[in-house]
N, C-alpha and C positions, 0 to 999 in steps of 0.2 A: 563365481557363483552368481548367478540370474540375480537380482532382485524387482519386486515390485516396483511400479511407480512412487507410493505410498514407502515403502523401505529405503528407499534411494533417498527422498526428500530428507524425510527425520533424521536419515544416517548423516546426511550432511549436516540440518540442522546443528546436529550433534559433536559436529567440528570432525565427524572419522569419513572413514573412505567408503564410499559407495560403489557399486559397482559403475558407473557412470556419472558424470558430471549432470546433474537433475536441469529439465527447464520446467522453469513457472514464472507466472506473470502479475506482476500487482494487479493490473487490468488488463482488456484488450476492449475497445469500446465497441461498440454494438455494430457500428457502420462497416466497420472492419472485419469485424467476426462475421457478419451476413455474405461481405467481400469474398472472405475468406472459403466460405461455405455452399455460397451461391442457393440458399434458401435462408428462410427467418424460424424456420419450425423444429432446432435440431438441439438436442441436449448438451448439457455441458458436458458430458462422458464424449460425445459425436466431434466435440472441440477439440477434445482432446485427443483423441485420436489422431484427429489429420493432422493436427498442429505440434504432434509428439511433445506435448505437456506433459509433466509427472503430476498437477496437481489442481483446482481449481479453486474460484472462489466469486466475488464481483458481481456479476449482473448480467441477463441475457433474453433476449428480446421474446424469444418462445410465441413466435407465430407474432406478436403486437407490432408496431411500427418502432424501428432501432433508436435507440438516441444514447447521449455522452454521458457517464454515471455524474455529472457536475447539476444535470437537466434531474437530478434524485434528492439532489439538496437545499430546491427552493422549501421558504416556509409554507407553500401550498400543498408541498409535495409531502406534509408529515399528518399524523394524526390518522386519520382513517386510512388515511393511503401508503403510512407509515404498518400499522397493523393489518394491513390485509392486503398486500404487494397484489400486481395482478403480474407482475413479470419472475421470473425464478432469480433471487437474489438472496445474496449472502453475505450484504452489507449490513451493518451496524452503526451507520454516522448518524451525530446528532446533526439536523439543519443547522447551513449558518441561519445565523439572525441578522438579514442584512438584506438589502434592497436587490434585487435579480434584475441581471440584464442579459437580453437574447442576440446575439451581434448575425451579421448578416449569412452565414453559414448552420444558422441554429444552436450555435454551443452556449448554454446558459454561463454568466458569469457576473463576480460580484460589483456592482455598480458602488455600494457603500456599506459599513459596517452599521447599524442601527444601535449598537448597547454603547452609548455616548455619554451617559451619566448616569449618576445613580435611581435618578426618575424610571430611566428605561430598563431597569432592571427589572420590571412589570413582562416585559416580553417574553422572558423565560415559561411563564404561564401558559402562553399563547402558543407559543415555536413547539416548546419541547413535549414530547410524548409521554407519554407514562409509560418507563423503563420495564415495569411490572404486569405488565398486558400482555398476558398470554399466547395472543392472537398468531404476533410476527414466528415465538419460537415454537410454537407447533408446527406451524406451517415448514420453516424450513427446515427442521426436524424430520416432514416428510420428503421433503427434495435430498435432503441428503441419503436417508434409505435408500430412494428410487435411484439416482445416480451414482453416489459416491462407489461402488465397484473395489477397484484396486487400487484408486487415485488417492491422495492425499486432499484431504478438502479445509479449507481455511475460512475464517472469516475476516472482515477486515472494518479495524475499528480505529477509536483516536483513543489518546491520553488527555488531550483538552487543550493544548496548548494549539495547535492551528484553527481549530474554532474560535478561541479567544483572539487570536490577533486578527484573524479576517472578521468573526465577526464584531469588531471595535474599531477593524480598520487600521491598518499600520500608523498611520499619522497620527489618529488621536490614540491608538493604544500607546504610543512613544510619548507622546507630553502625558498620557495618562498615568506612568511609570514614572513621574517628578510631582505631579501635578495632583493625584488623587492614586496613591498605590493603593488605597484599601478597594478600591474599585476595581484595579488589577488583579487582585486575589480572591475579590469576591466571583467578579467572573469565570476564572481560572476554574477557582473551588465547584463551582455551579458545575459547568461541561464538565470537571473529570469524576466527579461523583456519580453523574446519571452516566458516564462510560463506563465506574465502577462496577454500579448497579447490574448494567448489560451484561456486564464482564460476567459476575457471577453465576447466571442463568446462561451463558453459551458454558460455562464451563459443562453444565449437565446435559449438553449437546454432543454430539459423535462428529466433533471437530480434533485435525489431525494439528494445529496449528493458528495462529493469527497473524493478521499482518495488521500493523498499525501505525498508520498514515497522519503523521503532524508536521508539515516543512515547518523547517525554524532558520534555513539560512539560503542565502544565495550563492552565486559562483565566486562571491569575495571571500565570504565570510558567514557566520551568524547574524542575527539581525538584534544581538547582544552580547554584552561583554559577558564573558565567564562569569562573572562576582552579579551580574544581574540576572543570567538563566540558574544561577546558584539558588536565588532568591524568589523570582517569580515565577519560574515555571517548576523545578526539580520536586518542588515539596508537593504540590498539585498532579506533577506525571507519577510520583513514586502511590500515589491513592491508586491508581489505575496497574498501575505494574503490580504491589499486593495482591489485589485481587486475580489476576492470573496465573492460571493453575495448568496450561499447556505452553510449549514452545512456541516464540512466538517472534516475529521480524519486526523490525523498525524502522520506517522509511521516512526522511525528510530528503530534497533536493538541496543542491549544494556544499560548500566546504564546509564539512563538520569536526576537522581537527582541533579546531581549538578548545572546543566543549566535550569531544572523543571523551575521554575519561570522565569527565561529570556524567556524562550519557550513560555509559556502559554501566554506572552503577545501580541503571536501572535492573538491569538482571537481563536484559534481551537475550536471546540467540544469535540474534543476526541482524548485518546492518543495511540496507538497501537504501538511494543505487548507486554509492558510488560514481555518481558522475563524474566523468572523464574532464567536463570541463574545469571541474572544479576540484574535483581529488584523483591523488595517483596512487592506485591500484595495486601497486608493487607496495609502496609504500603502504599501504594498509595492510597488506597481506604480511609484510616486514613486520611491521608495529602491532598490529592487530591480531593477525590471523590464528593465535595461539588463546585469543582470547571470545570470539566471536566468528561466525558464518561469515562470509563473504557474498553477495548476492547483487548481480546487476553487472554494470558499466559497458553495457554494448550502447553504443554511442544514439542517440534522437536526434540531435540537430542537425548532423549531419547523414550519416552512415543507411541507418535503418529506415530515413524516411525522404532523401534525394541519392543516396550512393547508390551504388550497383550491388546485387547477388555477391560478383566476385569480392565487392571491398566487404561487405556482409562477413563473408567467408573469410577473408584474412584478418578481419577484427577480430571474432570470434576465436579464431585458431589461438593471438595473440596469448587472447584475455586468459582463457585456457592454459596455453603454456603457464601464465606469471601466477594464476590464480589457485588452479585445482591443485600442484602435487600436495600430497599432505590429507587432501578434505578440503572439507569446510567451505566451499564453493558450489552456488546454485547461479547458473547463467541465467541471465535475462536481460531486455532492457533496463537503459538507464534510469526507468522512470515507470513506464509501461508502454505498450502497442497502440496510438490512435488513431482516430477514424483516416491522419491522413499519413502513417506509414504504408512505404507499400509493401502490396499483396507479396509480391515474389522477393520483396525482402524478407518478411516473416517466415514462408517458406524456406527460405537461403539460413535462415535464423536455425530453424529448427535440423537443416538437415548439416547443417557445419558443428552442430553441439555431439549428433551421433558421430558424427564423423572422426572426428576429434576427443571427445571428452569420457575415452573406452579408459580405465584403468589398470596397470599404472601409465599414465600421462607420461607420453617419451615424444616429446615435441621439441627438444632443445637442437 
C-alpha cells in the first residue's frame, strides 16, 4: 500500500516499515538548492518534488539572495530579523554569542566564543530573543498551511549544549569545567531553557516532527567523558527533551557510542547522521536499531561531494541493504547537502533511495 510522504516519514520515525525507505535532509543549503532548481523563486513543496524528499524544514532563499543557514546565526542576525524572517524558515536556533567570521567563499563562522566569565553573562540580554514573541510563530504557522501539502514538515531546534560550547568556545569551555563549573551550568541552563520555552509554542504548531541539532563529538570520540556529559550537559538537555511533545531526531556529528546510552535516555526517536567516518552502521542498526530510528550515513567527505553518480549509487544501495530491513531507517546525508556537494550527486542520491529502498528490502 501507497503511502504519503508524511506517513512514510513518522512510520519510520516509529521504528515500523513504511512503504519505502523516506528521504529527508537536516539541511540542503541555499546555494545548492538554487543549483538544484535553477531559479531562487520556488517553494519548499517545488524542493521537494524534484529532489523526491518526504519531508522539509531549514530555510530557503524565496526569490532573496541564497546563503548558508550558519550566515542565520550571527548576533546581528536576531531580534527583529529573528521575529520577522524575510526568507521562508523553519528554524529555531538561539544565536551563537560569539564573534562571526566571513572566510573567503562567504560561509559565516565562528571566530570566538564571547561568554568567557561570569561578567559576560550580560550578553544573554543582548543575543537572545524574546522566546515569547509571537511575530516568528505566526508567521511560520502560515508557511506551513501554504506548503506543507502531504510532506512531513519539521522544525529544527538545539537542547543547548552546542550553543554552549561554541558559544564559550571549546578551550575555555574545557578549563571552564575545572575552573568555574557553576559558569558551565549556568550557561547550559540559560540556552536550554529559552529552547525549552520555543519548544512549547512549536508544539501548538502543525509540525510533523523536530530535528535537533547539538554536535557534542568528533570522528574520535565525544569531547567528554561519560561521567562529565553525565553532569554538564544531560541534566540541561533533559529541560528541553520534557518539553517535547512530537517525534523528534537528534543530530550531533561524530562517534557517539560511548554516551549512546546516556543519550537515548533522552527520549529521541532517531539518531542522525551516523557518520561513516566515525560510526558503523551495522553496528548501530545491531545495538541500536530496536531502540531508535536510524537516519543518515551517506558519506560528505567523500562520496556525495567529490565521488561519482555511480559511487553515489552503490553507497546508498549499501547503506540500504544493512540499514532498512526491519524499519526504522530514513536515508540521507551524513550531515546535510552543502553549497558544495554536487548537483548530480544529489540527484544520484535521490534516484538510488527509489531505486532500491521499495519494501521489503531483498538486496542481499
Amino acid at each position: 500500500m501507497s503511502m504519503t510522504p508524511r506517513e512514510r516519514v513518522l512510520t519510520a520515525l516509529a521504528r515500523g516499515v513504511p512503504d519505502r525507505v523516506p528521504f529527508v535532509e537536516n539541511d540542503i543549503e541555499e546555494p545548492l538548492q538554487v543549483e538544484i532548481m535553477g531559479r531562487d523563486d520556488y517553494t519548499p513543496t517545488e524542493l521537494c518534488e524534484v529532489l523526491g524528499l518526504d519531508g522539509f524544514g531549514y530555510h530557503y532563499p524565496t526569490g532573496a539572495t541564497a546563503g548558508t543557514g550558519q550566515s542565520m546565526q550571527g548576533g546581528d542576525a536576531f531580534h527583529d530579523k529573528y521575529y520577522y524572517p524575510n526568507k521562508v524558515t523553519f528554524d529555531f536556533f538561539p544565536p551563537w554569542i560569539a564573534k562571526m567570521g566571513v572566510d573567503a567563499g562567504g560561509r559565516n563562522f565562528i571566530e570566538k566564543g564571547l561568554l568567557i566569565d561570569d561578567a559576560s553573562l550580560q550578553l544573554f540580554d543582548e543575543y537572545l530573543p524574546d522566546p515569547d514573541h509571537p511575530a516568528r510563530y505566526e508567521r511560520v504557522a502560515e508557511w506551513i498551511a501554504q506548503y506543507k501539502g502531504q510532506y512531513a514538515v519539521f522544525a529544527r531546534i538545539r537542547l543547548g549544549s552546542a550553543s554552549t560550547i561554541n558559544s564559550m568556545g571549546l578551550d575555555n569551555f574545557s578549563f571552564a569545567i575545572f575552573d568555574n563549573p557553576k559558569l558551565v551550568h549556568e550557561v547550559h541552563r540559560r540556552f536550554s531553557e529559552w529552547s525549552a520555552r520555543v519548544v512549547e509554542h512549536l508544539n501548538e504548531l502543525d509540525f510533523d516532527f523536530y530535528w535537533a541539532n547539538d554536535d557534542l563529538a568528533d570522528n574520535r570520540g565525544p569531547w567528554m567523558s561519560p561521567s562529565m556529559f553525565r553532569e554538564f550537559f544531560l541534566p540541561h538537555m533533559q529541560v528541553v527533551a520534557r518539553a517535547i511533545k512530537k517525534p523528534w531526531i537528534f543530530h550531533s556529528d561524530g562517534n557517539l557510542f560511548p554516551i549512546m546510552d546516556d543519550l537515548l535516555s533522552l527520549g529521541m526517536n532517531a539518531i542522525h547522521p551516523i557518520q561513516p567516518a566515525a560510526m558503523d552502521i551495522s553496528k548501530m542498526k545491531q545495538e541500536y536499531g530496536n531502540r531508535v530510528c536510524i537516519v543518515g550515513n551517506i558519506d560528505l567527505d567523500y562520496t556525495l561531494t567529490m565521488g561519482t553518480p555511480e559511487e553515489v549509487d552503490a553507497e546508498v544501495k549499501e547503506r540500504i541493504r544493512v540499514a532498512a530491513p526491519g524499519g526504522g531507517y530514513i536515508c540521507s546525508s551524513a550531515n546535510s547537502l552543502p553549497s558544495y556537494a554536487k548537483v548530480e550527486n544529489a540527484l544520484a542520491l535521490r534516484d538510488a533511495i527509489k531505486k532500491y529502498g521499495v519494501y521489503p528490502i531483498r538486496l542481499d
